[in-house]
N, C-alpha and C positions, 0 to 999 in steps of 0.2 A: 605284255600279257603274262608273261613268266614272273615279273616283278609283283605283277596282280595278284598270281598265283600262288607266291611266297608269301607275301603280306595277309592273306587270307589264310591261309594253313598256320601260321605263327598264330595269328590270331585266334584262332579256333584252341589254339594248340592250349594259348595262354590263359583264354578264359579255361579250358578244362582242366589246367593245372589249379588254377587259381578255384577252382571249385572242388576239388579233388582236398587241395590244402584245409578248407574251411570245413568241410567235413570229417575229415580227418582231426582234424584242432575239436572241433564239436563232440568225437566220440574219445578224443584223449584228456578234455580238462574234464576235473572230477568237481563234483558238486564243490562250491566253497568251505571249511568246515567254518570259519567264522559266523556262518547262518544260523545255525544252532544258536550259537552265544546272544546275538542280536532278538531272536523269535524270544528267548524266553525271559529275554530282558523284556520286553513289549509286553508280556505276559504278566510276570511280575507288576509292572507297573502299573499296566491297566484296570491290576486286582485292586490295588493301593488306589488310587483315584476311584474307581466306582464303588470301592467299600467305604472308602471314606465320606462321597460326595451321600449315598442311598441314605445313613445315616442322622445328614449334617441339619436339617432341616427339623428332624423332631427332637435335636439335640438341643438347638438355637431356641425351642419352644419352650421344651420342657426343663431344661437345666439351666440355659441363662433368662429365662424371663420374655422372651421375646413373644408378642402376638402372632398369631398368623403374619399379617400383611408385613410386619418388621422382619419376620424371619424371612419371607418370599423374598423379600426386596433383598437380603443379604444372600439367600444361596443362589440367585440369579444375579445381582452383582459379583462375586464369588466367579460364576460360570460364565461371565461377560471376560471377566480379565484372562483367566484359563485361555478362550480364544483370541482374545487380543494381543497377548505374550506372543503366538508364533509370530506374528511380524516382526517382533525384536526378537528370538533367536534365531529365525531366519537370515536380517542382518548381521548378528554379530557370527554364525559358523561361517557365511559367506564373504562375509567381506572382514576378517578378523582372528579367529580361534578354529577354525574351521570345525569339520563334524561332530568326530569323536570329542575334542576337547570344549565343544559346548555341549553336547550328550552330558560328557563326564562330570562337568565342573555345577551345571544346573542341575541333574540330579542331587546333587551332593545338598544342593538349596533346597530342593523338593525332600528329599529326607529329611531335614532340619523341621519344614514346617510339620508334616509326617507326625514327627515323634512328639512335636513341642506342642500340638493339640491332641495329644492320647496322655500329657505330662499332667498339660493345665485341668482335664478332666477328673484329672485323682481328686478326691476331696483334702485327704491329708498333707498335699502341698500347698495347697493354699496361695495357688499364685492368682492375682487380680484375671480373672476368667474372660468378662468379656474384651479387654484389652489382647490379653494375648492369643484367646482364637483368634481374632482381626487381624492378629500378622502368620500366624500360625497359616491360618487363607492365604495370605498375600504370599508368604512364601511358597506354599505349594503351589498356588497359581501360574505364578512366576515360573515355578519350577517344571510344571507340569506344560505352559505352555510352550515354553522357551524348548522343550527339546523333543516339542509334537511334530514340528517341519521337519526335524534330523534325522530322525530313528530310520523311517522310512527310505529316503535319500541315503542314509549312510548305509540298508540296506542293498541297494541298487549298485551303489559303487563296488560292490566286493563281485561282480559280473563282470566279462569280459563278452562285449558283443562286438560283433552279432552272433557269437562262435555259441553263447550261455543264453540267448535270447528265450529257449524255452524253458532253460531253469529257472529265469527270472521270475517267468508267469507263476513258475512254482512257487517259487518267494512270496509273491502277492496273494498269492491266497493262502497258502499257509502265517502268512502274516496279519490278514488278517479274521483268519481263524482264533488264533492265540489274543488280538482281543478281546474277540466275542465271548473267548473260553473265560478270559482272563475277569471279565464282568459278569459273565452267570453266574462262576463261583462266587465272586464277592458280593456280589448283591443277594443271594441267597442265604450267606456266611455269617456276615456281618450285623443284621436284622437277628440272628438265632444269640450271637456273643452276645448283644446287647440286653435285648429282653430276658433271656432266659439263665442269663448267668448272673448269680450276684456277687457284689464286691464291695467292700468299703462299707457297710452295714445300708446298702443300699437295692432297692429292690430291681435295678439294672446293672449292667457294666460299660458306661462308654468309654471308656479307659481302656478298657479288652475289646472294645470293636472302634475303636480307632488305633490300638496299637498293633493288631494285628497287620493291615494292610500298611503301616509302617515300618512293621519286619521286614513287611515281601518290600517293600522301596530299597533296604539295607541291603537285600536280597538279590534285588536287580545289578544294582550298583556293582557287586563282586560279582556277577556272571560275566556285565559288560567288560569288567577290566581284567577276569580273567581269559578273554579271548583275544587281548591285544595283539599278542604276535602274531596272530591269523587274519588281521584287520586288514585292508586295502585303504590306507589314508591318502586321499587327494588333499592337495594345498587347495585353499581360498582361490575362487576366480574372481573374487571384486562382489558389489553387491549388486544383485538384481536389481532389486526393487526400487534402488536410486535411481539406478539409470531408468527405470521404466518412469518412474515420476518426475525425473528432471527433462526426460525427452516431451512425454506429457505438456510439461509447464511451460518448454521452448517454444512445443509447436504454436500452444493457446495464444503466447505471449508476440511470437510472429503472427498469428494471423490476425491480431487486433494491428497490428502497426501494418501491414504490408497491404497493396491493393491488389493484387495477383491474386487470381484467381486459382488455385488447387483440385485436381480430383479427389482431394480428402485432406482435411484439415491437416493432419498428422504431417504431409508432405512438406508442409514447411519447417520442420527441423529439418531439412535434408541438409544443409549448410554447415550442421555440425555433428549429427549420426549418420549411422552409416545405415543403407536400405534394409540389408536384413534386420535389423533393430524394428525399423518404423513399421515392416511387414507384420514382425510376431505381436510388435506392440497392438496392430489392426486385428489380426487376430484374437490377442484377448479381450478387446476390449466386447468385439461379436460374440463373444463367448459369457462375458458376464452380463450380456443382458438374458440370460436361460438361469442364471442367477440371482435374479432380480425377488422373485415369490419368497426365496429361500429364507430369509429372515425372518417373514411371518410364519413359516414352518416349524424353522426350530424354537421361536419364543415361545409358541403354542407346544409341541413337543418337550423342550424341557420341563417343561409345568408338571412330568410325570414326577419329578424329584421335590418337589412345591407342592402345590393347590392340590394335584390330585393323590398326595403323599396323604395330607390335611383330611381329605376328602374319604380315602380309605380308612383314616383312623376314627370317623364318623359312623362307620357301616359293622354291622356283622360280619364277624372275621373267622366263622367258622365255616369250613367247608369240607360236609361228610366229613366230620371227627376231627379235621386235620388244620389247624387253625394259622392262617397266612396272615402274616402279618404285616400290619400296610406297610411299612416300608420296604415291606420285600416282596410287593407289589411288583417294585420294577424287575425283577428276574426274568420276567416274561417277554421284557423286549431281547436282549440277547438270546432265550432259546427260543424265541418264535424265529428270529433272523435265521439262527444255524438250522432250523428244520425248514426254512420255507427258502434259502438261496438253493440249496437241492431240484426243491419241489419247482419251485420256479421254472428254472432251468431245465426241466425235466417232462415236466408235464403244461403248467400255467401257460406260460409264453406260447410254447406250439402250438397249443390248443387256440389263444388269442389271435396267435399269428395266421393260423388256418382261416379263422372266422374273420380275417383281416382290420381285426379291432388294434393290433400293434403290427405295425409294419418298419417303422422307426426307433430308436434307442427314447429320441425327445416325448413317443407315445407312452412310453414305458414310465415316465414321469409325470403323466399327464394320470394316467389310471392312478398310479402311488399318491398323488395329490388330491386326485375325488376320495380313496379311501381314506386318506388322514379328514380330510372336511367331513367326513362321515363317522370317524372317530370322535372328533372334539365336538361336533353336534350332542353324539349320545352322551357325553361326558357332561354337555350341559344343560341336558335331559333329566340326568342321573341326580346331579345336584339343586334341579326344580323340584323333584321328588324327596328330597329331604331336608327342602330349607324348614318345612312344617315340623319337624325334629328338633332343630338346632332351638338353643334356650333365646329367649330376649334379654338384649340386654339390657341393665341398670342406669338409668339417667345418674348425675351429681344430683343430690338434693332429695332422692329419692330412695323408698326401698321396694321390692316384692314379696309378695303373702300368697302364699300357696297352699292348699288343705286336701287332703286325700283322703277317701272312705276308704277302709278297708272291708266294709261288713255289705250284707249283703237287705239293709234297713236304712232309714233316712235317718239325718241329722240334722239340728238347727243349731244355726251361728248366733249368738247375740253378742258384738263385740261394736263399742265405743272409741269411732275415728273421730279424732278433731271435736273432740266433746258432742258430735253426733251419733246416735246409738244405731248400729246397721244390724238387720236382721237378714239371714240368707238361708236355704234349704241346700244340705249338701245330700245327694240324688245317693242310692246302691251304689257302688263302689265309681263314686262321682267323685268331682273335684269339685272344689271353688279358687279364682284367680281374682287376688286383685292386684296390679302392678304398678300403681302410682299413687303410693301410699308415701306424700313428704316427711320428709324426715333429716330433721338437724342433726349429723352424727348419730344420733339414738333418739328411739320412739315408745313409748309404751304403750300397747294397746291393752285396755281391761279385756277378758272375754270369759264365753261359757259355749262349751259343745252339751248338747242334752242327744239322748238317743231319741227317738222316735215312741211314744206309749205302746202298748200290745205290740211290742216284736223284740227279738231277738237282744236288743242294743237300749230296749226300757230303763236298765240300770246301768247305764255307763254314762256318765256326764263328768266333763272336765270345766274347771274355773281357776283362771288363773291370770298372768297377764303375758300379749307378745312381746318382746324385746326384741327392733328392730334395728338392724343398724345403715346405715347411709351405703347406699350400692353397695348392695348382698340380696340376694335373693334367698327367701326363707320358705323351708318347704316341713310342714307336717304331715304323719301320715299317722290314722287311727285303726290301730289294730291289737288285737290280744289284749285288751283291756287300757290300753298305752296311747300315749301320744308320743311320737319319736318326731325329733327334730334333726334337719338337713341344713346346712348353711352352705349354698354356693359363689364365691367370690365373681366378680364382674369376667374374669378375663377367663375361666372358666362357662360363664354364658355366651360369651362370645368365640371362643376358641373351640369348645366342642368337650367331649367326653375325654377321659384321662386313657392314654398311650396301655395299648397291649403289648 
């Protein structure tokens, strides 16, 4: 009983030292200062990719030639590899180069592309443009994605738990505050460099708004390496993601050969992992099917830096005096986030959770998922309502005739297609369309506009002949005594109005 009795007092004695220690350690280590250096590298960076990315799209259109659907398909290419790269620098920090020295080394590549598409934009360098944006992308890509699994990770490592476990929470959200910060600047920034400054004898600058968020990359680079000596570098522990695929592939590969029955497939690599492996591995695998919607989220989501980049630059862009200009459209998703994780938090959720509409974290995901399908609906609401805007386009072999009144009297057409004489009434400030008008390279049409007798436009008659050319769309307009001539090329009917 006495033995009992000590053993039990030791015990008590031990856990209350042992908690005594832990709080004590908790109020004596001081915040990391290495966090700083890390936060504002993430900061930097993220101004550099969302300045660069907000841009990339109507750059791909308007300065190398690209259609719509060519340019979509490259800046979502483009943002395909950006997330496919963390898989490979996740391999190579972990099983290789570890954190800091793939942070370091792939930035250095992420700068490279950075600078080498704000270079290729100059006019007076005159380097072959679409070849080198293509790697100019791939480098950043590379770059960008290669040290998107690190930063994070490498932030967590400079904590010492469980002693810092709630200055870590501080880290994560200050963490990712600094990207939110880091993309509202830039996508607000970047849109203003471009349109509004000129350069080069040119009525934009993308040379100044992609070199900009290639500064801040240069920018980064020296924050991160000047807080080395405050770093916490851990060595390589081997690579996850091997073992999680080679455990994978054992088990599939035992359970097609073996007749033993298992409570879970996974069970048969037991013979050469060890359980806790095969447990986390069951684990994620329940976890990636909440993951599953997720790809048709963000395809659809991305499409802000695409289609509905395209889509803005189709619309009036003035609002109350203040004119937004579509690519800098997307600003509005990073300050809606930094005002509504607040609001959320705050007010949303309790209110939901009250009305027991969210009681779960996976409900939470469920309501963010009806309002994004409520998003892209109106989005494709929006653009039913101005497909009746956008031009037609020009067949091969063909051209368009187009005619505008500008008076407020009728007009008669008498103009000679195909050695047939067409007569037509063009209405008070009416049109006439004819759009399949053949035509070998070039067409001449005879014609005659007469005004109307007894009104306003008696004396004004024009005779002359149209000069069509093969996919061009041809537009006149009668007014001030004149007939003024518009010629709009194919990829402009199809592309939409010229970039504010």
């Amino acid at each position: 009983m006495v033995a009992l009795t000590f053993w039990y007092e030791y015990y008590n004695n031990s856990v209350a030292y042992h908690i005594q220690t832990i709080l004590f350690q908790r109020q004596k280590l001081p915040y990391p200062k290495s966090v700083g250096f890390i936060v504002t590298n993430e900061f930097c960076e993220r101004f550099s990719y969302y300045g660069m990315r907000t841009i990339l799209s109507l750059y791909l259109r308007d300065k190398l030639g690209y259609g719509d659907d060519s340019a979509t398909v490259i800046y979502h290419t483009f943002t395909m590899f950006a997330y496919f790269f963390p898989l490979i620098g996740a391999m190579i920090a972990d099983g290789w180069l570890g954190r800091f020295r793939t942070i370091l080394y792939l930035s250095v590549v992420y700068a490279t592309g950075s600078i080498l598409i704000s270079v290729t934009a100059m006019p007076p360098v005159k380097l072959p443009q679409l070849e080198f944006t293509i790697l100019a992308l791939l480098l950043i890509a590379f770059g960008t994605g290669g040290i998107k699994p690190c930063v994070s990770a490498f932030g967590g490592d400079q904590f010492k738990l469980p002693e810092q476990e709630k200055y870590l929470g501080y880290f994560f959200s200050l963490f990712y505050f600094s990207i939110n910060a880091g993309s509202l600047i830039s996508t607000f920034l970047t849109p203003i460099l471009r349109a509004d400054v000129h350069c080069f004898g040119d009525t934009d600058c993308y040379s100044l708004a992609f070199g900009v968020p290639g500064i801040l990359m240069v920018i980064s680079i020296i924050f991160f390496v000047a807080g080395k000596r405050f770093y916490v570098m851990k060595t390589p522990t081997g690579n996850v993601m091997a073992k999680v695929s080679s455990c994978i592939g054992h088990a599939v590969l035992r359970s097609f050969k073996s007749k033993e029955k298992r409570e879970h497939w996974l069970d048969h690599a037991d013979d050469k992992y060890d359980t806790n492996l095969i447990e986390d591995v069951k684990s994620l695998l329940r976890v990636l099917v909440l993951f599953i919607p997720l790809p048709v989220f963000w395809a659809l989501f991305d499409q802000q830096g695409s289609r509905w980049t395209f889509q803005a630059d189709r619309m009036e862009q003035d609002i109350g005096g203040w004119t937004l200009k579509a690519d800098q459209m997307q600003v509005l998703n990073p300050f809606l986030i930094l005002i509504f994780i607040p609001l959320f938090e705050i007010a949303i959720y309790p209110c939901l959770t009250w009305c027991r509409l969210v009681r779960k974290p996976l409900h939470k995901m469920i309501w963010g998922g009806i309002l994004a399908s409520c998003a892209f609906v109106i989005s494709g609401i929006v653009e039913l309502s101005l497909l009746p805007t956008y031009g037609t386009p020009v067949s091969d072999g063909l051209a368009q005739l187009r005619i505008y009144n500008g008076y407020n009297c009728n007009f008669t057409l008498n103009m000679n297609v195909a050695n047939v004489t067409q007569d037509a009434t063009i209405g008070p400030l009416g049109a006439y369309e004819k759009l399949d008008i053949e035509a070998d390279q070039i067409i001449q049409l005879p014609y005659s506009l007469r005004g109307a007798p007894n009104s306003e436009c008696e004396n004004i008659t024009f005779s002359n002949t149209f000069s069509l050319m093969e996919k061009t769309a041809n537009s006149y307009f009668i007014s001030n005594n004149n007939l003024y001539n518009f010629i709009d090329n194919n990829n402009k009917a199809i592309d939409g109005v010229s970039v504010r």
